[in-house]
N, C-alpha and C positions, 0 to 999 in steps of 0.2 A: 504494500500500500504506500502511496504518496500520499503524506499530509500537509494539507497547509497551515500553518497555524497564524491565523489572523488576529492580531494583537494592536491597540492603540498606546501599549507602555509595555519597557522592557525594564528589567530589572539591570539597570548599567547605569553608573552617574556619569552626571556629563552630557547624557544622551536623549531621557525622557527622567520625568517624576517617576517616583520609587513607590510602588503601591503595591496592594493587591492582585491587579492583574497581572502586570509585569513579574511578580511572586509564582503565578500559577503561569506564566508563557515560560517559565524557566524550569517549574519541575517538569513541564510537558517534556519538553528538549532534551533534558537531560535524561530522561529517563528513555527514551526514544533513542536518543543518539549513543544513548551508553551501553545501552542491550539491543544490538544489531539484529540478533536471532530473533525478537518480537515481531520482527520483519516490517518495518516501519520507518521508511525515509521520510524527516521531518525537515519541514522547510519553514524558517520563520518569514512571515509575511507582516512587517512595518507598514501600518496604515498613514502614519502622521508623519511628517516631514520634521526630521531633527535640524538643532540649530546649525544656522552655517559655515560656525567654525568648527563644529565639530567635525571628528574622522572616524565614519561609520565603518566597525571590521566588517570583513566578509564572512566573519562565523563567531555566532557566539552560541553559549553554552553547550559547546559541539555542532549545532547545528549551520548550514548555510542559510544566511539571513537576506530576501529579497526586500530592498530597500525600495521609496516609494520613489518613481521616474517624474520626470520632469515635462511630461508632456501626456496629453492623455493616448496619442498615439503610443508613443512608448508602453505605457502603463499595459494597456491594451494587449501589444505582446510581449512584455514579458509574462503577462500573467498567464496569457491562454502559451507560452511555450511549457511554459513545468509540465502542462499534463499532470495536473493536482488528481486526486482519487477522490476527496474527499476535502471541504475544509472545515476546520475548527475555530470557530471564534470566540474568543475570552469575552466574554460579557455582548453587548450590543452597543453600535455605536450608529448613527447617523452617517458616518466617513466608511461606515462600513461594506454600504450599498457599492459604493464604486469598484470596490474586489468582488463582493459576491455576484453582481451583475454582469463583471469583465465575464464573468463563468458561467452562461446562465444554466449550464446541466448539470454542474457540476455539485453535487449534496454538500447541504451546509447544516452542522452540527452547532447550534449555540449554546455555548455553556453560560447561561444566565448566574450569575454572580452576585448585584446587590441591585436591582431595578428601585427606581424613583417612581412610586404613585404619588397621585395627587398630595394625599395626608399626612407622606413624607418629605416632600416639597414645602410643604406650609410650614413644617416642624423646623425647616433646616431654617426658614424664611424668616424667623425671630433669631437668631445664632448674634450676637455681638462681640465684640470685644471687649470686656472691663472698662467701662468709663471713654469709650469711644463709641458715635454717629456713625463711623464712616462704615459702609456696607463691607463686608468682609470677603474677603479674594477666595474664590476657590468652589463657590456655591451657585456655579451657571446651572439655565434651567437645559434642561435633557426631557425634551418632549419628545416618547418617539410613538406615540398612537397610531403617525403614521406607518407604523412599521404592521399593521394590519391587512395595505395592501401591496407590500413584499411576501407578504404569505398566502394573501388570496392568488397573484401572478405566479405564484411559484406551484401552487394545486390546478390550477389550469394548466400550467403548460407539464403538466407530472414530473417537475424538479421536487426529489426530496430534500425537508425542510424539518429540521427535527431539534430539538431541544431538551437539555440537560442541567441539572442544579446539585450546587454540593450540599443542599439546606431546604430544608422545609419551609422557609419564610416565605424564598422567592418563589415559590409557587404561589402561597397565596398571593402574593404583592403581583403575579403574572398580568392577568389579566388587565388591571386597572393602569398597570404601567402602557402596556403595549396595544390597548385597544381589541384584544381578541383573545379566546381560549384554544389554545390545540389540546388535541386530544387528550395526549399525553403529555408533560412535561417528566422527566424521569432523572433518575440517581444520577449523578456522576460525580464520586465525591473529590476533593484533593489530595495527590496523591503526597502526603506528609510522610517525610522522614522520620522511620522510627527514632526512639532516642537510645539513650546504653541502655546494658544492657541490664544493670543492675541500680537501686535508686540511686542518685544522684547526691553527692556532699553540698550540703546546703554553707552560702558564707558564715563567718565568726558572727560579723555584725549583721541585725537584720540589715537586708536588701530589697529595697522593690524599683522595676523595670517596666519603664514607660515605651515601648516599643513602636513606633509609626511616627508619622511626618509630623514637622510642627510646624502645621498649621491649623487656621483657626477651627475645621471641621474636628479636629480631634481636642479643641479647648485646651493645650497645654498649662494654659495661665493655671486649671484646678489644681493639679498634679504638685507647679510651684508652691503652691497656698498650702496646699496638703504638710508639701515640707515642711513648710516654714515650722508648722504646728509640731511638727515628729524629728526634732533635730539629734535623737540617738540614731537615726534611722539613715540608710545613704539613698539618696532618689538616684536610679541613672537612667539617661533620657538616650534613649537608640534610637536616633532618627535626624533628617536633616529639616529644613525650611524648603517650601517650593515655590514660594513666592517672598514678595520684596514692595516694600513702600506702601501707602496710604491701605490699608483692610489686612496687611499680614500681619503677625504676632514676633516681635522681637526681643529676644530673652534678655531682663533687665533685674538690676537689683537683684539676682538673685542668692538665696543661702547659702550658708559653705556646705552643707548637707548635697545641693544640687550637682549634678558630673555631667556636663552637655558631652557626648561620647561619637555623634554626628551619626551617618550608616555606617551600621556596623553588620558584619553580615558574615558566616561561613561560622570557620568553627568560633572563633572571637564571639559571634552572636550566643550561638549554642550554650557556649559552656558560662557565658554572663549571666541567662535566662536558667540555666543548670540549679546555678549557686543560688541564684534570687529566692527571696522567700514570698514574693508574690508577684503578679502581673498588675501593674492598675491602668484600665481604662477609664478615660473619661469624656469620651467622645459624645458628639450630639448626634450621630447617625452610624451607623456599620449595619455590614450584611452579616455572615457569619465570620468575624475576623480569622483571618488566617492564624495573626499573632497568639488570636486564644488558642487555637490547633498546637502551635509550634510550643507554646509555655507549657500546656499539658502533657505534650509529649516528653517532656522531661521536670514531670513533676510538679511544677509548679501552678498552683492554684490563681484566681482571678480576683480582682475585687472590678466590679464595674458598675454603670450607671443605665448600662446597656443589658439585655438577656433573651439575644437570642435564639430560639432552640430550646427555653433553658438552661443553656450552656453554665450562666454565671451563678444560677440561682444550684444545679447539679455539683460544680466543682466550682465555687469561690462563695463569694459574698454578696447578692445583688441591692445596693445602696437606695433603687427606685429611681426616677428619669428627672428629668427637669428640662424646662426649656431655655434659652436665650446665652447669656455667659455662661450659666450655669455654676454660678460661687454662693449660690445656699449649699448646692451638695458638698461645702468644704469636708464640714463637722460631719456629715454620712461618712465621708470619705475617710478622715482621721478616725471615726469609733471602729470603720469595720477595720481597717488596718490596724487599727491597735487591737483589737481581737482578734486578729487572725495571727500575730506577733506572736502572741502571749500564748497560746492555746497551739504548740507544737503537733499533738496526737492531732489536730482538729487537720490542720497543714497538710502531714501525712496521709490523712485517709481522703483530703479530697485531691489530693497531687495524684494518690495511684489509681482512682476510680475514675480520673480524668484520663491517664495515660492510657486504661485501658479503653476508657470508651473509644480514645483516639485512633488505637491501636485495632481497634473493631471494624472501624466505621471510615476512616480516612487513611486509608495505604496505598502504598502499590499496585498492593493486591485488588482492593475494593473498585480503586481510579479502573484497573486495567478491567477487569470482568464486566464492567459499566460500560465500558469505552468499546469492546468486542460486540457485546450487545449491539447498543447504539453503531454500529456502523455494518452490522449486518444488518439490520433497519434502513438503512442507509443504502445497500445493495456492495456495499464493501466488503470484500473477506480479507484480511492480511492473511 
């Protein structure tokens, strides 16, 4: 089988923002390009034009990466040359039309990931910054309703059109996002790296690990506040900025307790999240965060304001939601931390009912039987 794997962010700085999707276009690749015998030539497919200084390689995470052309003729044939089998798109995007169209026979699997309906759009709609007007970067709207009749053209003309979720959320959120029900939306979960193999030595001093981008969709301002309050406690902040000037968040004043650590990523990541004695999210939206996948898998428990799936309210502490800045949740956020601190057994037993749910439900294993499925659905056989 030739795959395409149609992506709008890759997991490389310098190149695109560092997210989720970029996250899942990389375990795709890698685990494709790493085990040849799956019989699976994966070909990254860049939808968005990276900046122009940059120097896009010809391969990344093992894979050959087809960059976006400069002309729609070009585009046109490079696309119809690969002879794709099948493509794979990481979530839905609007820019996404122009690949999946260059193709029009060619089956397109979307792995839906965290869709915008209306009532999550409104939620985001109130997000502020601490004592700032100015509208905050990062929260453009993503209307794709119209993507109802990309799927009515696609059942006329008998191009398969099929869809996949690593979460039970965005299936309900499906419809109301996209303007229509398919049949089926189905499993496809993330294929997450197991962690050791044995539990994991937790640091001397408590640790907690704020993991994802700082900006203002993830609120890092709480997380600082939280500090301020827990100063036996070390905060480290794993993630970069993606944006700059009038609505982004820049880190000031902050505690000596705070460790801005930028991306951080491979085993560096791993073995930080290892050691931490919790995850804190304090985000004003997520789908099913990866980040909560990867802290589980190595034990570590959650505190969030977020719970979806269950996830935080199963293996962490769920604080309850709030809207706008979000700095009522401070005192949530300092009592469960400091209860989850202090109650070590408590730690232990939700670190390893996490790892195993992880362990059950997002692998290799699960991604790859999902993915077999889905693409003999598709009329694909690897």
């Amino acid at each position: 089988m030739k795959l395409g794997l149609l992506t709008s962010e890759l997991f490389a700085p310098g190149l695109t923002g560092i997210g989720g999707f970029g996250w899942a276009t990389r375990q795709v690749a890698r685990l494709f390009s790493g085990e040849p015998a799956l019989g699976v030539e994966c070909v990254i497919v860049m939808a968005r034009p990276v900046p122009a200084e940059a120097t896009p390689p010809a391969t990344l995470h093992g894979c050959r990466v087809l960059w976006r052309a400069n002309s729609h003729t070009a585009h046109l044939r490079q696309l119809r040359a690969e002879k794709f089998d099948l493509l794979l798109a990481v979530d839905n995007h609007a820019i996404f039309r122009l690949f999946s169209w260059a193709l029009p026979r060619t089956p397109v699997l979307f792995w839906i990931r965290d869709p915008w309906p209306p009532a999550d759009k409104a939620a985001m709609a109130t997000l502020r910054l601490p004592g700032d007007p100015t509208p905050p970067q990062g929260l453009w709207a993503r209307d794709l309703r119209s993507f109802r009749w990309d799927w009515r053209a696609s059942r006329a003309m008998g191009r398969r059109m099929l869809f996949g979720t690593p979460t039970r959320i965005a299936r309900e959120k499906f419809a109301a996002t996209y303007g229509f029900s398919p049949p089926r939306v189905a499993d496809l979960p993330n294929p997450v790296v197991a962690g050791p193999g044995s539990s994991p030595t937790k640091t001397a001093r408590p640790t907690v690990v704020i993991l994802g981008r700082l900006d203002p969709v993830k609120r890092p301002w709480i997380a600082v506040e939280v500090a301020r309050r827990m100063p036996a406690v070390e905060f480290l902040f794993l993630g970069q900025n993606h944006f700059r000037g009038p609505g982004a968040w820049a880190p000031d004043n902050l505690p000596p307790n705070v460790r801005l650590l930028g991306h951080t990523d491979g085993e560096a990541k791993t073995s930080t999240l290892a050691g931490a004695w919790a995850l804190l999210n304090t985000s004003i939206h997520e789908g099913l965060p990866v980040t909560f996948q990867e802290a589980l898998a190595v034990e570590t428990p959650i505190v969030s304001c977020l719970d979806p799936e269950e996830v935080t309210t199963r293996f962490g502490i769920f604080t309850g939601e709030a809207l706008g800045d979000g700095m009522e949740l401070v005192p949530k956020f300092t009592a469960a931390l400091t209860r989850l601190i202090a109650d070590a057994p408590l730690r232990a037993r939700l670190g390893a009912a996490g790892r195993a749910w992880v362990e059950a439900t997002h692998s290799r294993e699960t991604f790859l039987a999902a993915f077999r499925q889905l693409a003999r659905e598709a009329g694909v056989t690897p």
